[in-house]
C-alpha positions in Angstrom: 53.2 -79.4 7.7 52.0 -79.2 3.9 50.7 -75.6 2.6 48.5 -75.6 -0.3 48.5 -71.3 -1.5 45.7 -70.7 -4.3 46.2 -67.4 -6.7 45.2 -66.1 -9.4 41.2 -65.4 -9.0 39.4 -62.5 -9.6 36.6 -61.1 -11.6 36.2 -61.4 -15.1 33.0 -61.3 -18.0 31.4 -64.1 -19.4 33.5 -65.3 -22.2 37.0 -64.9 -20.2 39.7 -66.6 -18.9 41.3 -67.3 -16.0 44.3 -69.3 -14.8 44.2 -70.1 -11.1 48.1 -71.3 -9.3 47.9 -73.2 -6.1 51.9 -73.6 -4.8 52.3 -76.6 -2.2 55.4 -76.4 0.3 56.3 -78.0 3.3 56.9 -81.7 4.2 56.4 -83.0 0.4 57.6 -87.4 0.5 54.8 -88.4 -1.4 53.6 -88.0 -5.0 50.1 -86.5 -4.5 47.5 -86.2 -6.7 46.2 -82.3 -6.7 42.6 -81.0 -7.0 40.4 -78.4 -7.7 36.9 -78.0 -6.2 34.6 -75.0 -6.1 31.8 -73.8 -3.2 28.9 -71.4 -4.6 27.2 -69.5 -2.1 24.9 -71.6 -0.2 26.3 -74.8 -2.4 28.3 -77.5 -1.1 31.7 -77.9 -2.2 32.2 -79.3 -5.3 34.6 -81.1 -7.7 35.9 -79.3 -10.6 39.4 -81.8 -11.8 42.2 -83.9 -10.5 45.3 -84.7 -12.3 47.5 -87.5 -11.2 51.1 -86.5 -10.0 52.6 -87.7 -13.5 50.1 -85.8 -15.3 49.3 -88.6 -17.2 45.4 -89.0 -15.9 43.3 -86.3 -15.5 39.3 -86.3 -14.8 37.0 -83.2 -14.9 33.5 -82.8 -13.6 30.7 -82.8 -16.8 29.8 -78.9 -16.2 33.5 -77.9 -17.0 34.6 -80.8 -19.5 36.0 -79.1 -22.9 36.9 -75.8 -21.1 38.9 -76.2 -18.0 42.2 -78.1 -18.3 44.5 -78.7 -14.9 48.1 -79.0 -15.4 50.8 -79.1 -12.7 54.6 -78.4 -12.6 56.4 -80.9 -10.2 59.7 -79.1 -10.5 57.8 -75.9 -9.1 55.4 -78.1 -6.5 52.3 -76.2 -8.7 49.5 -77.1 -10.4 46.9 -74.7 -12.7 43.5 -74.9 -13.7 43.2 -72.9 -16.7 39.4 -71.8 -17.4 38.0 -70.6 -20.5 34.6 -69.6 -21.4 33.7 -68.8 -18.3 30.2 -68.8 -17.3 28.0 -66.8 -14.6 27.7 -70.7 -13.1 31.8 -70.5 -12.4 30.9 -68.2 -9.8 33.2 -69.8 -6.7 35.1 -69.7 -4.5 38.1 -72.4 -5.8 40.0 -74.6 -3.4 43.2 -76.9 -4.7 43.5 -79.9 -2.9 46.1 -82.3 -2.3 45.7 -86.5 -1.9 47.5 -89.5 -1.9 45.6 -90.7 -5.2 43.5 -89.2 -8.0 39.5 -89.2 -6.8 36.9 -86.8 -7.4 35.1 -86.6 -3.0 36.5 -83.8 -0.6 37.5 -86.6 1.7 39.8 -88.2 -0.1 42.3 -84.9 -0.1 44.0 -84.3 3.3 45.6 -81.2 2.5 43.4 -77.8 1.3 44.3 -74.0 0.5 42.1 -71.1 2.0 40.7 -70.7 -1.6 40.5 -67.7 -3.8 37.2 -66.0 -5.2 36.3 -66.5 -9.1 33.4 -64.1 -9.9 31.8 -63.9 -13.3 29.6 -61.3 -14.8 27.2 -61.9 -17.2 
């Protein structure tokens, strides 16, 4: 069974940054692609960036384009979303997500962590 364990949230001012860890273990034989969504209260869930399991392709939603970048670390089954210039709109709770290939829809990632609360103040 595949674990997916977010970290790293919390609450922060506008203008911050945060760097958010999500460590997979268990029964790891493929080469995922991980993600990063986001849920706003009373929002749906939402895609925030998806990085192949080489690294080599990345995509981001427009709203976070220029200052979140997602990274991972195969050696240490990780990946990061590092967020800068965070906004009042961050405001989230973030999930990581794990699937067999890079996409941007919740139902293309089989695997999900229990998420961890981003708040921003303006």
């Amino acid at each position: 069974q595949v674990q997916l364990v977010e970290s790293g949230g919390g609450l922060v001012q506008t203008g911050d940054s945060l760097r958010l860890s999500c460590v997979t273990s268990g029964r790891l034989v493929s080469r995922p692609a991980m993600a990063w969504f986001r849920q706003a209260p009373g929002k749906e869930r939402e895609f925030v960036a998806t990085v192949s399991y080489s690294g080599g392709l990345t995509r981001y939603a427009d709203s976070v384009k220029g200052r979140f970048t997602i990274s991972r670390d195969n050696a240490k089954n990780t990946s990061f979303l590092q967020m800068n210039n965070l906004k009042p709109d961050d405001t989230a709770v973030y999930y990581c997500a794990r699937g067999p290939n890079i996409a941007d829809r919740a139902v293309e990632h089989d695997y999900w962590g229990q998420g961890t609360q981003v708040t921003v103040s303006a």
